[in-house]
Gaussian input, Z-matrix of N, CA and C with variables (Angstrom, degrees):
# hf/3-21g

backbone

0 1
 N
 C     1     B1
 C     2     B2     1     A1
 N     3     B3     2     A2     1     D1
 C     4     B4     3     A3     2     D2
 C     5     B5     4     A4     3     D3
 N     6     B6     5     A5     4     D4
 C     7     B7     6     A6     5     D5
 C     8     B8     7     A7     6     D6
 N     9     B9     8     A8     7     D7
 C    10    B10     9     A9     8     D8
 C    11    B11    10    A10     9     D9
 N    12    B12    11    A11    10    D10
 C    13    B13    12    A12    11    D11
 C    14    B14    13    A13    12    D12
 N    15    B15    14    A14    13    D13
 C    16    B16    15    A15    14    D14
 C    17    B17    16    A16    15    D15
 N    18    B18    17    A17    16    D16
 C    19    B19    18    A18    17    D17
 C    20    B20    19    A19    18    D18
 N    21    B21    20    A20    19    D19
 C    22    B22    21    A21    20    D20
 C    23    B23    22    A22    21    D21
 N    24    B24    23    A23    22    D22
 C    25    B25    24    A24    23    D23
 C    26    B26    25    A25    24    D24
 N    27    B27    26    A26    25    D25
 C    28    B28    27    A27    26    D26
 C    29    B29    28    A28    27    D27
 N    30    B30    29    A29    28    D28
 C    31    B31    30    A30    29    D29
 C    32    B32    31    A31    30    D30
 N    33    B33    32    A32    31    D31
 C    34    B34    33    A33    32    D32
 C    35    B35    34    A34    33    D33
 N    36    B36    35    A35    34    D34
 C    37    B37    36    A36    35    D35
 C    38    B38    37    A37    36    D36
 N    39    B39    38    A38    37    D37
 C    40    B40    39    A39    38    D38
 C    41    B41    40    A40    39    D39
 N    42    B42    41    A41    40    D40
 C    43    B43    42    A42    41    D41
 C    44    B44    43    A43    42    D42
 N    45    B45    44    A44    43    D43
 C    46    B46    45    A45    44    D44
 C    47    B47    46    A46    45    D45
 N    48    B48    47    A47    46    D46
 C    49    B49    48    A48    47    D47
 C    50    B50    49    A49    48    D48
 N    51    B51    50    A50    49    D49
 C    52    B52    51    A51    50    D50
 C    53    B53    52    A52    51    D51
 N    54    B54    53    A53    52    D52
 C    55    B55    54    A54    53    D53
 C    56    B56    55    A55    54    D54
 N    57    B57    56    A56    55    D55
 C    58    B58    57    A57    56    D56
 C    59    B59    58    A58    57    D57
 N    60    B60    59    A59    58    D58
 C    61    B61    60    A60    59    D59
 C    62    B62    61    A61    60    D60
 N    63    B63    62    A62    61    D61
 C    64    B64    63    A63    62    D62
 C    65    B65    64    A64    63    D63
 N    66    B66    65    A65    64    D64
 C    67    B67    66    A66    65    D65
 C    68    B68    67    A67    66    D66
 N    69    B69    68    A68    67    D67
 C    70    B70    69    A69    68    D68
 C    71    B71    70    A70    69    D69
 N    72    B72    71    A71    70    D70
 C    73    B73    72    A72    71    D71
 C    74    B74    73    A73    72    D72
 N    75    B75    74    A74    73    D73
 C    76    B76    75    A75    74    D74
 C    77    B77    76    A76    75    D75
 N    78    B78    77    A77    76    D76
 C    79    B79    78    A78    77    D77
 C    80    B80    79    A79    78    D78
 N    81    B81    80    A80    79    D79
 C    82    B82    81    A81    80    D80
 C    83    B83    82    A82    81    D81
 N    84    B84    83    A83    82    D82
 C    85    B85    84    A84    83    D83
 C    86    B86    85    A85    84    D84
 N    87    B87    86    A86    85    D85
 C    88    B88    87    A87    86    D86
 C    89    B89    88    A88    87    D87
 N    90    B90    89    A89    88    D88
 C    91    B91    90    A90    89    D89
 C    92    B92    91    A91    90    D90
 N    93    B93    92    A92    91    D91
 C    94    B94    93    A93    92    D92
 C    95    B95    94    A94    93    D93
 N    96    B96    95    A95    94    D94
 C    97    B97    96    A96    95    D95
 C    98    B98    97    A97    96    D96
 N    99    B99    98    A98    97    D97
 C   100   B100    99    A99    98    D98
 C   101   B101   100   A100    99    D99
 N   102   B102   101   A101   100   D100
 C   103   B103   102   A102   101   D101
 C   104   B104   103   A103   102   D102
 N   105   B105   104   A104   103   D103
 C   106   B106   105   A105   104   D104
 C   107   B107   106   A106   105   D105
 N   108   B108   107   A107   106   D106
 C   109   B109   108   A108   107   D107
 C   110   B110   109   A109   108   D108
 N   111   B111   110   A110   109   D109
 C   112   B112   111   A111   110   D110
 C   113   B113   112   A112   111   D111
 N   114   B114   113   A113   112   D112
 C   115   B115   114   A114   113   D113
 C   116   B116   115   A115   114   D114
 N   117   B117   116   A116   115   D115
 C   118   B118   117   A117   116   D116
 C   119   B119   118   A118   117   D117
 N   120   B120   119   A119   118   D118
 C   121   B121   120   A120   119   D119
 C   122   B122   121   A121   120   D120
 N   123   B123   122   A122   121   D121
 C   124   B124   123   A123   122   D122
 C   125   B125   124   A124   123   D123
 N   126   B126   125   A125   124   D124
 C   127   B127   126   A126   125   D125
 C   128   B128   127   A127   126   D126
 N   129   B129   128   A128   127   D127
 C   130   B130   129   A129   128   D128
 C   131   B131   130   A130   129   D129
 N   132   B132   131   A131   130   D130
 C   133   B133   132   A132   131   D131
 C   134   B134   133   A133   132   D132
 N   135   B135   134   A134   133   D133
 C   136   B136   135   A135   134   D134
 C   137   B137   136   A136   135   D135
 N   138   B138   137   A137   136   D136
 C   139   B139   138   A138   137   D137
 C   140   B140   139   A139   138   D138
 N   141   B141   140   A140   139   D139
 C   142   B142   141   A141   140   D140
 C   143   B143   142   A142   141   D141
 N   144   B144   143   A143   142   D142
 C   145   B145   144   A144   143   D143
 C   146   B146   145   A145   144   D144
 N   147   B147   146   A146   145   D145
 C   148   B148   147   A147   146   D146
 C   149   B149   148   A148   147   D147
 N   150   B150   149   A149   148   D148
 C   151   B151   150   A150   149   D149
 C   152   B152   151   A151   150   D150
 N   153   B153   152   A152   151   D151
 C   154   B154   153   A153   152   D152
 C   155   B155   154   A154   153   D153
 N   156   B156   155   A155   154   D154
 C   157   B157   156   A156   155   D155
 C   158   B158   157   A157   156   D156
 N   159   B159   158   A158   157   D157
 C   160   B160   159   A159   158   D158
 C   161   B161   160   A160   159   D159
 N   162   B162   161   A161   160   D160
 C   163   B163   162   A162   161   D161
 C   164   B164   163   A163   162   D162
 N   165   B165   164   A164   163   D163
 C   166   B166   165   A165   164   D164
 C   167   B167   166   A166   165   D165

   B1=1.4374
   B2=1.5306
   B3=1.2325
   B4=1.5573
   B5=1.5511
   B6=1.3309
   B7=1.9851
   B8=1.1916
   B9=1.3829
   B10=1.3991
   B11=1.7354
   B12=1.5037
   B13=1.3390
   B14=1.4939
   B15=1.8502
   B16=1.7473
   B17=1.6066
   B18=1.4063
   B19=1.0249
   B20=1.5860
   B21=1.2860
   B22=1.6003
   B23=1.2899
   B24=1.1024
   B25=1.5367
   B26=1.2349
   B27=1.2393
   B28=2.0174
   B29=2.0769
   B30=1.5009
   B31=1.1869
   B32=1.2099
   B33=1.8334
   B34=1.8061
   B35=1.6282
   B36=1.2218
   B37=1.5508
   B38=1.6192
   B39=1.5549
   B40=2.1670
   B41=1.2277
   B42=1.9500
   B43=0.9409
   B44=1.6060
   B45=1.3065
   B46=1.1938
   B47=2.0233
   B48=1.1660
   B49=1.3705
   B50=1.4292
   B51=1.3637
   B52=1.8993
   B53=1.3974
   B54=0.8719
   B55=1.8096
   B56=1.6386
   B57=1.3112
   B58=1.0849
   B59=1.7978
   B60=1.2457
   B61=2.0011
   B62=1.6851
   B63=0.7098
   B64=1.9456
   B65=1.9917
   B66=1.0212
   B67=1.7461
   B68=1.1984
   B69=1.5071
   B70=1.7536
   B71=1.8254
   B72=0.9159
   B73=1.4809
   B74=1.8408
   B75=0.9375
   B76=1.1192
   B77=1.6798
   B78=1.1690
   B79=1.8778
   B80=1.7444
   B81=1.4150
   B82=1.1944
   B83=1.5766
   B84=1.3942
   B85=1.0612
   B86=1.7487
   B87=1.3485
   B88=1.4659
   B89=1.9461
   B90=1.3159
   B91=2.2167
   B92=1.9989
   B93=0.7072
   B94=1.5128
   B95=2.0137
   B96=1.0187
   B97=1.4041
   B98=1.7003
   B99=1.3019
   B100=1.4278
   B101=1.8118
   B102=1.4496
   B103=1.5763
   B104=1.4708
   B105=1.4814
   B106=1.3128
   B107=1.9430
   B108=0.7522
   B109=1.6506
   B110=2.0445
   B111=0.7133
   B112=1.3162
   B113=1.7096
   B114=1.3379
   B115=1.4956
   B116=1.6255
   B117=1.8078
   B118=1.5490
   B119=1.1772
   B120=1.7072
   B121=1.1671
   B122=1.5432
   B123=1.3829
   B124=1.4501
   B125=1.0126
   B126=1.3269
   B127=1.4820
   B128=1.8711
   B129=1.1573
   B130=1.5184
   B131=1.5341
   B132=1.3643
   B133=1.3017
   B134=1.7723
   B135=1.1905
   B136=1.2991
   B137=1.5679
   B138=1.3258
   B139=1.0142
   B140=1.1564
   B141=1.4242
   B142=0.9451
   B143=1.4553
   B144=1.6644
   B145=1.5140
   B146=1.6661
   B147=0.9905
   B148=1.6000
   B149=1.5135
   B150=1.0066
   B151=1.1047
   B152=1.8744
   B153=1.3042
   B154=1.5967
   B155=1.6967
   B156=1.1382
   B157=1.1357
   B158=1.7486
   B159=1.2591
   B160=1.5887
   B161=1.5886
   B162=1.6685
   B163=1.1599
   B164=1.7117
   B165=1.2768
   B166=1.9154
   B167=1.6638
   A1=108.73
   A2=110.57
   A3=119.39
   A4=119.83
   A5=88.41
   A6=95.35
   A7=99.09
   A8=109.85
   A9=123.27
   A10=115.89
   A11=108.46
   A12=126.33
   A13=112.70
   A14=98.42
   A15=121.00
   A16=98.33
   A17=104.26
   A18=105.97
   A19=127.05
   A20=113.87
   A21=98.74
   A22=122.88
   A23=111.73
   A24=120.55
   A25=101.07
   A26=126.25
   A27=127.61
   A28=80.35
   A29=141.88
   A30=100.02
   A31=169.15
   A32=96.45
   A33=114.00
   A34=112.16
   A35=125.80
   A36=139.13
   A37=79.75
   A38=83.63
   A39=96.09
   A40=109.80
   A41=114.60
   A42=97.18
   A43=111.76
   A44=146.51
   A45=144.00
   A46=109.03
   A47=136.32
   A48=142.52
   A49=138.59
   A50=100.49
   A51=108.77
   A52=113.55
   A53=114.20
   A54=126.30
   A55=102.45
   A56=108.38
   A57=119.00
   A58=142.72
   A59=84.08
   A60=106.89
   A61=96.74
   A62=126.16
   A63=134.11
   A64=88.50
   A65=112.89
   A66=122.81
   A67=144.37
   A68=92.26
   A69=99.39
   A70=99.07
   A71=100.22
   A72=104.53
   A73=126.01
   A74=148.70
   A75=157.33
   A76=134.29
   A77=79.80
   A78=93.92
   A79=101.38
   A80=151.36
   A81=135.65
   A82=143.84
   A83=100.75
   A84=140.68
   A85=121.43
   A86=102.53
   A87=140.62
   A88=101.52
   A89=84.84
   A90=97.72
   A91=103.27
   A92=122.10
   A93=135.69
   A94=90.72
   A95=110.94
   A96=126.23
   A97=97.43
   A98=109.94
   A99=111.07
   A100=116.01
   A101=95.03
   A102=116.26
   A103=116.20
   A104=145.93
   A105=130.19
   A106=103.94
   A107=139.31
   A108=124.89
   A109=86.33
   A110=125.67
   A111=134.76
   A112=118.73
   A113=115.43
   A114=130.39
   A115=126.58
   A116=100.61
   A117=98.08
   A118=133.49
   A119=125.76
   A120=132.93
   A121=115.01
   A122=111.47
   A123=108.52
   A124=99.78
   A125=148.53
   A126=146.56
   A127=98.21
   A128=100.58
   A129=105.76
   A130=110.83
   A131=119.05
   A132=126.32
   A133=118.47
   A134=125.27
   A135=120.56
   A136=139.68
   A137=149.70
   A138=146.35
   A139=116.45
   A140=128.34
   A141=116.39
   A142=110.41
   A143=130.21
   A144=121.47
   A145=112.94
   A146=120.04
   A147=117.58
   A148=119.23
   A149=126.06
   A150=140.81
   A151=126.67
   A152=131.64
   A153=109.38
   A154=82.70
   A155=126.08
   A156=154.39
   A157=121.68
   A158=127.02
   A159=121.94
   A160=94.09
   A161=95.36
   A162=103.25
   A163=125.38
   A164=118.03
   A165=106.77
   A166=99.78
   D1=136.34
   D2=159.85
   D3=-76.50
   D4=145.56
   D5=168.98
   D6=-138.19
   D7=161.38
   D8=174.62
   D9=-124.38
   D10=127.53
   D11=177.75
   D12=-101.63
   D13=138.00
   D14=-174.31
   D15=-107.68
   D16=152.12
   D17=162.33
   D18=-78.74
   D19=120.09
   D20=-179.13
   D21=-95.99
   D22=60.25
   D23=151.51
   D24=-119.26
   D25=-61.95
   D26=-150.54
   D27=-117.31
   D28=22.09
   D29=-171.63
   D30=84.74
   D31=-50.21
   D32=159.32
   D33=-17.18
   D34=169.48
   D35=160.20
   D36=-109.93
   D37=136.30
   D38=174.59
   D39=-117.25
   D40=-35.36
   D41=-161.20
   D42=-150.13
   D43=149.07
   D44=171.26
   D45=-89.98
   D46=118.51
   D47=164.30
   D48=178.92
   D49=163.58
   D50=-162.74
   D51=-73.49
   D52=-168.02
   D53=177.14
   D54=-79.38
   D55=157.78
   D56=-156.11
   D57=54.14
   D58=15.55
   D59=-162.99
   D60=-75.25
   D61=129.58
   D62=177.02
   D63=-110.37
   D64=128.05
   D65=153.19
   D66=-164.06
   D67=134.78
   D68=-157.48
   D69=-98.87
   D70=114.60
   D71=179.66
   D72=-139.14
   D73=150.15
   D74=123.30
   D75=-33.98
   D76=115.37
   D77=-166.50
   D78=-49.16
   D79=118.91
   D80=143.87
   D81=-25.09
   D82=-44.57
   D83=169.82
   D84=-54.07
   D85=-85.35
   D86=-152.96
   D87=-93.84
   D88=-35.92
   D89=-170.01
   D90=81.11
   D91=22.65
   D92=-158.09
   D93=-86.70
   D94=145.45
   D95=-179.08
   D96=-105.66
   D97=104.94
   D98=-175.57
   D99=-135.83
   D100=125.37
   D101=-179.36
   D102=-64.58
   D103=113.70
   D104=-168.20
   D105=-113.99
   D106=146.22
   D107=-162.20
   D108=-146.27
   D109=138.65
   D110=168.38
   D111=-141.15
   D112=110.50
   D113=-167.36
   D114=-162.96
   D115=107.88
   D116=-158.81
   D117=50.82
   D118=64.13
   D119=-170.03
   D120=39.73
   D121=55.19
   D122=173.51
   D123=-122.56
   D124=-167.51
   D125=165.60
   D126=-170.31
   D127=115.95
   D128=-174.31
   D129=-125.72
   D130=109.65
   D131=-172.65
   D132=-105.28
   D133=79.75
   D134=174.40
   D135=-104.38
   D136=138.57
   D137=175.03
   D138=-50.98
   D139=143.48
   D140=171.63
   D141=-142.39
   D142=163.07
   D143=-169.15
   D144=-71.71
   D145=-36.44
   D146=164.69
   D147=-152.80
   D148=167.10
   D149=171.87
   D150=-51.13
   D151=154.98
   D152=175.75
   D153=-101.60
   D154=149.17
   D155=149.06
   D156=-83.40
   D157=136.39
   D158=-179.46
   D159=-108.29
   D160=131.24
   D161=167.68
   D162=-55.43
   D163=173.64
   D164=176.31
   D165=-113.50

């Protein structure tokens, strides 16, 4: 099953995904650094202070 994640600051829809989905993304909207966690019909959308970056 799909769920869909808002940004919770401004609201936006960010994102379309399944269970087990981890995402680090950027609000479109807002510019907001936001954590997306998806697990057993939960959908947990939080801000967060920055982003993880992968080293090269």
């Amino acid at each position: 099953m799909k769920y869909y994640a808002t940004c919770p600051v401004c609201g936006k829809k960010l994102c379309k995904a399944g269970e087990g989905s981890l995402i680090e993304m950027r609000c479109p909207n807002c510019n907001e650094a936001v954590e997306v966690s998806i697990t057993k019909e939960t959908v947990s959308a939080r801000a967060c202070s920055k982003l993880s970056t992968k080293a090269s």
